[in-house]
N, C-alpha and C positions, 0 to 999 in steps of 0.2 A: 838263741838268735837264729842258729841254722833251724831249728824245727820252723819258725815263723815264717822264715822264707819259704820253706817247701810247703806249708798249707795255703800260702798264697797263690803259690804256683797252680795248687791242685783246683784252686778256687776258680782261678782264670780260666782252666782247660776245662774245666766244669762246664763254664759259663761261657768259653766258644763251641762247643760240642755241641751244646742248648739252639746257640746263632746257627749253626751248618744246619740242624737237623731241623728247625722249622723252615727253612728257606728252600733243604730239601722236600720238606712237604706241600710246600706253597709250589713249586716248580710239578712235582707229580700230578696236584692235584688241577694246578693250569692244564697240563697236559691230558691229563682225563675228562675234563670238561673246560673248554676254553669260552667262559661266558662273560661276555665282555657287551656293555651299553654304551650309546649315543645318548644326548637331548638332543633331539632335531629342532630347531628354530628357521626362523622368515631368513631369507636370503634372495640376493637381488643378483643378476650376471649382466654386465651389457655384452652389445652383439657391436665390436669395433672392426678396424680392421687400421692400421698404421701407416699414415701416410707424410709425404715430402712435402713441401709449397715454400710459394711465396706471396708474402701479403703487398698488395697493390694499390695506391692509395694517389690522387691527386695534391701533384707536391713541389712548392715553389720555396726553389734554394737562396740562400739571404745569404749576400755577395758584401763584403765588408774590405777594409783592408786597416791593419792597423797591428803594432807588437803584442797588445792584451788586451783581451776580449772579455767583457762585463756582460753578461747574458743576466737579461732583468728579468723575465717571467719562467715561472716552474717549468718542468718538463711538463707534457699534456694543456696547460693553460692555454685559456681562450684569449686569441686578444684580438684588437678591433684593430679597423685601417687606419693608418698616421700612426700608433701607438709604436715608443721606441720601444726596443726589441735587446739591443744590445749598446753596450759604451766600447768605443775602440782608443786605445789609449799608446802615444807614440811611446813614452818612456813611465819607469814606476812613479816619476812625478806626478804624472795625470793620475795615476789608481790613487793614491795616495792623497790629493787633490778631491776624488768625488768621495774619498771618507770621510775628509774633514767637514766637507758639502753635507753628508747625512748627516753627521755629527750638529752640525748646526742647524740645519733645516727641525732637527727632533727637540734642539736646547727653544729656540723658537718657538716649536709648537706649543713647549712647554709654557714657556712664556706666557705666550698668548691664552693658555687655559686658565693659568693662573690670576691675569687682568681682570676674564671675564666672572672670574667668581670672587675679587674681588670686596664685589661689594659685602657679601658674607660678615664680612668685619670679624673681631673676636680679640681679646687682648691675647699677652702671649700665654698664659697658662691654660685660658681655653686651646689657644692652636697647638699647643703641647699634649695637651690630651687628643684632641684630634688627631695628629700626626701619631701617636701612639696607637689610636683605634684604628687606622689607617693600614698601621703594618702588620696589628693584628688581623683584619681581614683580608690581608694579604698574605700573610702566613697560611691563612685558614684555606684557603683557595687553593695555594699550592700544593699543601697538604692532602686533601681529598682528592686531590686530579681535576677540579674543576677549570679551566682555564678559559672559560667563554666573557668572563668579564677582569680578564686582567690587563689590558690595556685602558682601560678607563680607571679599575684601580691604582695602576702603576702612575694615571696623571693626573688622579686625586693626590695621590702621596704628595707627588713633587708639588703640584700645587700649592699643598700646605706647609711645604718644607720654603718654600720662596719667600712666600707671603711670611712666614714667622718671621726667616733671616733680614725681612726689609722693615719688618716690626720694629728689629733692634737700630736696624740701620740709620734706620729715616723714616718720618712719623707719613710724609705724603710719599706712599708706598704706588700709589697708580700713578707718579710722575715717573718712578724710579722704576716700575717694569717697563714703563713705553719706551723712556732714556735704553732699558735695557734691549728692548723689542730692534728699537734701531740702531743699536750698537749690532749685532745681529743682522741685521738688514745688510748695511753697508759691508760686512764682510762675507758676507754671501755674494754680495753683488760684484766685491772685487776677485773671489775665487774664480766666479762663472766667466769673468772677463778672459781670466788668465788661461778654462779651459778652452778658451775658445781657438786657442793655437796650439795644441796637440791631443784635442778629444773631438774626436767624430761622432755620428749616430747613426745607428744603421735603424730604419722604420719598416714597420709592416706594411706592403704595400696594398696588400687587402686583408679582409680579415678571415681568422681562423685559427687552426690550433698550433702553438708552438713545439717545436721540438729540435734543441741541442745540438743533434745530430745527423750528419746528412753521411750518406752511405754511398753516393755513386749511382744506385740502382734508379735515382731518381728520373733520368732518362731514360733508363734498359727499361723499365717496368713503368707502362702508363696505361688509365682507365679504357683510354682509346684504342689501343692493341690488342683486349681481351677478346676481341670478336675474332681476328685473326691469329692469335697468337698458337703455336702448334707445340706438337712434346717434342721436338728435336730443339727448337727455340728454349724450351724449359732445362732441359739437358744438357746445354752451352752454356745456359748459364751457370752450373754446378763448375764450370772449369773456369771461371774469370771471379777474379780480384777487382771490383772497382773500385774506382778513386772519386770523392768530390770534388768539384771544380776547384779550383786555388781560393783563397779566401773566403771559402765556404764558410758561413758564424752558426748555421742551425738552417730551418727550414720552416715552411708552413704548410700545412694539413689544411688547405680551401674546401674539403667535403667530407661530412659527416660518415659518406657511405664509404664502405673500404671494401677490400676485396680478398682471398683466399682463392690460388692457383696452383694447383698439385696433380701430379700423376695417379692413377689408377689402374688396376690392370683391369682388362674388358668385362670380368667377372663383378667385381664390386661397382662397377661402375655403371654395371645393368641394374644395380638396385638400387639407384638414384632415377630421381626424373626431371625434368627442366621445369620450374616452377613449383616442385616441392620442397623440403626442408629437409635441412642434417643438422644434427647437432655434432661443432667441432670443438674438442676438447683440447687447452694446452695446457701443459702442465712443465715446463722447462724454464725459458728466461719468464713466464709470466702464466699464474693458474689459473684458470676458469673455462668455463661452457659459455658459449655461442653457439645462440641457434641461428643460424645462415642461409637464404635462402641458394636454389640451385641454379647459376643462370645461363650454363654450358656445359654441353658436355659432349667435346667433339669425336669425331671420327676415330677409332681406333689405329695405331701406330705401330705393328709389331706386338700387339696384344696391351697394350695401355694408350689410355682415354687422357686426354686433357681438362681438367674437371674446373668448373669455377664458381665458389659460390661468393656473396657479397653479406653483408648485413650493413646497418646506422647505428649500431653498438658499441659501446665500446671503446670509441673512437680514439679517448685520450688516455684511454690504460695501455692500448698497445702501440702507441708512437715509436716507442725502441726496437720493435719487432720485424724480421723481415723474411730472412728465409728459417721455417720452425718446423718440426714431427710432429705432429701432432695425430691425435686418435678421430676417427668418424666413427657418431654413436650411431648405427643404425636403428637401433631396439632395448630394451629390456625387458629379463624372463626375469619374474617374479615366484618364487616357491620355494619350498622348505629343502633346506640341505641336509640330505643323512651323509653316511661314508660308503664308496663307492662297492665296498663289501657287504654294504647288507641288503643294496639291489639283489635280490631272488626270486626266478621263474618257478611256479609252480603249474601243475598240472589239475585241472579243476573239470569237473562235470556238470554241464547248463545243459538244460530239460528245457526245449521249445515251449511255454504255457498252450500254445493254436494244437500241434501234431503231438507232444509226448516226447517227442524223439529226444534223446539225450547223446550229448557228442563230448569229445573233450579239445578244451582249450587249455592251450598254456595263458597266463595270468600272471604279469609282471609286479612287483609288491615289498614289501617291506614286512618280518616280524615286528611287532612292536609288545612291550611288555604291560600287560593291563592286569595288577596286583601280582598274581604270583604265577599267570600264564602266558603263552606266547598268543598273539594275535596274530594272525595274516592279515595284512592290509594292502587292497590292491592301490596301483599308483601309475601315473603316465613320466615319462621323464621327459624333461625340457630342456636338460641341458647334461650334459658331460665332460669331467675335467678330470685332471691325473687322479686326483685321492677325493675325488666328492660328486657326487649326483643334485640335480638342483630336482625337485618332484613337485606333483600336485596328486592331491587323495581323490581317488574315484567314488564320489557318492554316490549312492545303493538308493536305488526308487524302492526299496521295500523297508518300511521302519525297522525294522528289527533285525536291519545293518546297516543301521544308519552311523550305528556305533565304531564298525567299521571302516570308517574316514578317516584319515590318516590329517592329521592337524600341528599343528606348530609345536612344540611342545611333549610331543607323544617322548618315550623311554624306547628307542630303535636297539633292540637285536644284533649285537655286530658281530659277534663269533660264538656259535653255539653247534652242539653234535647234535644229530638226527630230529631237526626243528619239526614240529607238525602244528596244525592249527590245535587249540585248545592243550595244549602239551603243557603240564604241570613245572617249569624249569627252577623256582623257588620256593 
C-alpha cells in the first residue's frame, strides 16, 4: 500500500516537472523571437465631438381640471382638431363608469357583427364545428406572432358563439340579437347620462401630435426665440427646475419641424456652416441618427457658439425629449485597422526616373506576412487611437508592386526581431 502511494507521488512530480519545463521553453522561446500576428479587417471611426442641448418644439399645453385623468391617445399619436384628448373624472365612480361604457360599447359591437352575418344560417352542429375552426385559427395566429387579423378573428369567434347560444335559445334568433342590441343601447344611454355630472373632456384644440407630458420648458423654450436666443440664456437654464402650469393633462406638438439647441466651443463650431448638415446622434432616453440641417450659429461667448439645428423627423419618437448629450457626426474615416504597434517607419531609396538622383525617404507602413516572409507594405493613417491605427494601402503605379497594397485581410506583423523586407520569418 505504502510503495503505491510513493510511485504515485513520483508520477505527479514527473508529470509537473514536464508542465514547468515546457512553459519554460514557451517563455524563452517568446523571448527570443516575439512573433506575434494581427488579421487586419475594414473598420469605420466617426469624427464626433459631445455636445449639451435642448430640443425646441411649438407646443400648446392641454389645461384640464379634474381628480383622474384618462389620456386616450398614445404617446407621439397624431390627432386632429375637436378629437378628445383626455377623460377627467371627479371621483373613481366616473373611471369606473367609462369601463363599463367600453365594456359595453365592445359587447354591442359584437352584437351587431353577429346580426349582420346572421343570415349565414347553419344548424347547431354546423356552428359547432365552426366555432371550433374559429379558435383553431386563432390559436394558430397567436402562435406564429401573426397578429394583423386578430381582431376580426376574435369577432368571428364571438359571432359564432352568439349566434349558436340563440340557436338553442330561440328559433327567431335576428329578433333576439336586436332585443339584445337594444337592451345595450339603453344602458349605454343611461351611463353616459350619469357621466354627464362628474366627467369632463378636455379636446384638442388644433391638430397635431400628442404627448403626456408637459415639462414647464414650454414657454422657456419657443420656435420664435431661436433667432435671439444667446448661451448665457442657454446656461440659465441648466440652473432652473420648471414646473407645468396647474392642470397641465399633456400637450400638443402643432409642427412637424423641431429644433436642437446646444453649446459649442468656437473650434467645432467653425466646422459647421449655416445651411449645411450634421448628423445628430442620441443614444440615452432615445437611439438614433438625425441628420439636421444647420440654421444658426451665433456669435461666440467666452469661446462657445450658440448652435441650432432643426429637422421634420422624427417628430413623434422624440416627444419625451428635452434637454439630452448627444454626439455630432462630423465625418467618417473609413480603412483597415491594424494595432498601433505594427505602425513602422522605414527608410527607403527612390531614384528620380527624369535626373537618376536617388535620395532617402522614411516611408510609413505596415510588415504583413505573405506565406512564409515579411512584406513591407507602405500605408497613410487616417486616424489614431490608444491601442489601434485605422490605415489605407498606398497603391504602387508599377505592377510588380502592385502586390504590395495592403488590403483587408492581409496576416499584420505585430512583434518581430530585426524585420526586413523579404525576411524569411517562418
Amino acid at each position: 500500500m505504502k510503495q503505491g502511494k510513493a510511485i504515485s507521488r513520483i508520477i505527479m512530480l514527473l508529470l509537473l516537472c514536464a508542465v514547468i519545463f515546457y512553459l519554460a521553453v514557451s517563455i524563452w522561446r517568446g523571448f527570443q523571437d516575439p512573433f506575434s500576428t494581427y488579421l487586419s479587417y475594414t473598420w469605420s471611426v466617426d469624427d464626433t465631438v459631445e455636445c449639451t442641448g435642448y430640443l425646441v418644439r411649438e407646443e400648446l399645453p392641454l389645461i384640464g381640471s379634474g381628480g383622474i385623468v384618462d389620456l386616450l391617445p398614445d404617446e407621439g399619436e397624431k390627432v386632429a382638431r375637436g378629437e378628445t384628448v383626455a377623460l377627467l373624472y371627479q371621483s373613481e365612480a366616473g373611471l369606473d363608469r367609462q369601463q363599463a361604457l367600453q365594456t359595453l360599447s365592445l359587447e354591442r359591437e359584437q352584437l351587431q357583427y353577429a346580426l349582420q352575418h346572421l343570415d349565414r344560417g347553419g344548424d347547431t352542429a354546423q356552428l359547432s364545428g365552426q366555432i371550433v375552426q374559429a379558435i383553431t385559427a386563432l390559436r394558430a395566429s397567436a402562435a406564429s406572432g401573426d397578429l394583423s387579423a386578430l381582431e376580426e378573428q376574435t369577432m368571428a369567434l364571438r359571432s359564432l358563439v352568439y349566434r349558436r347560444e340563440l340557436t338553442y335559445e330561440d328559433a327567431d334568433a335576428g329578433a333576439a340579437l336586436a332585443e339584445s342590441i337594444q337592451a345595450v343601447d339603453q344602458q349605454i344611454a343611461a351611463l353616459r347620462s350619469q357621466a354627464a355630472y362628474d366627467t369632463s373632456v378636455v379636446a384638442a384644440q388644433v391638430s397635431g401630435i400628442f404627448s403626456g407630458q408637459a415639462d414647464g420648458y414650454e414657454a422657456l423654450l419657443t420656435p420664435d426665440m431661436l433667432e435671439s436666443l444667446s448661451v448665457d440664456y442657454l446656461r440659465q437654464l441648466d440652473l432652473q427646475t420648471p414646473q407645468p402650469p396647474p392642470g397641465t393633462v399633456g400637450k400638443l406638438i402643432t409642427s412637424a419641424r423641431w429644433y436642437f439647441a446646444c453649446l459649442l466651443n468656437q473650434e467645432d463650431a467653425g466646422r459647421l456652416s449655416v445651411g449645411g448638415r450634421a448628423t445628430v446622434r442620441f443614444s440615452l432616453d432615445w437611439s438614433g441618427e438625425v441628420d439636421m440641417e444647420v440654421d444658426r450659429i451665433a456669435d461666440a461667448e467666452n469661446g462657445q457658439c450658440l448652435v441650432v439645428l432643426s429637422t421634420d423627423r422624427y417628430a413623434s419618437d422624440t416627444t419625451l425629449l428635452r434637454r439630452q448629450t448627444v454626439e455630432l457626426v462630423f465625418g467618417t474615416s473609413r480603412g483597415i485597422r491594424v494595432p498601433k504597434s505594427a505602425i513602422r517607419v522605414e527608410q527607403q531609396t527612390l531614384t528620380d526616373p527624369d535626373t537618376g538622383t536617388a535620395r532617402q525617404v522614411n516611408v510609413t507602413g505596415v510588415y504583413a506576412l505573405v506565406g512564409s516572409q515579411a512584406e513591407f507594405k507602405p500605408v497613410n493613417v487616417l486616424q489614431q487611437r490608444d491601442d489601434y491605427c485605422l490605415v489605407e494601402g498606398i497603391p504602387s503605379d508599377r505592377a510588380s508592386e502592385a502586390k504590395k497594397t495592403l488590403r483587408s485581410g492581409d496576416e499584420i506583423i505585430v512583434a518581430a526581431t530585426d524585420l526586413f523586407d523579404g525576411k524569411v520569418v517562418r
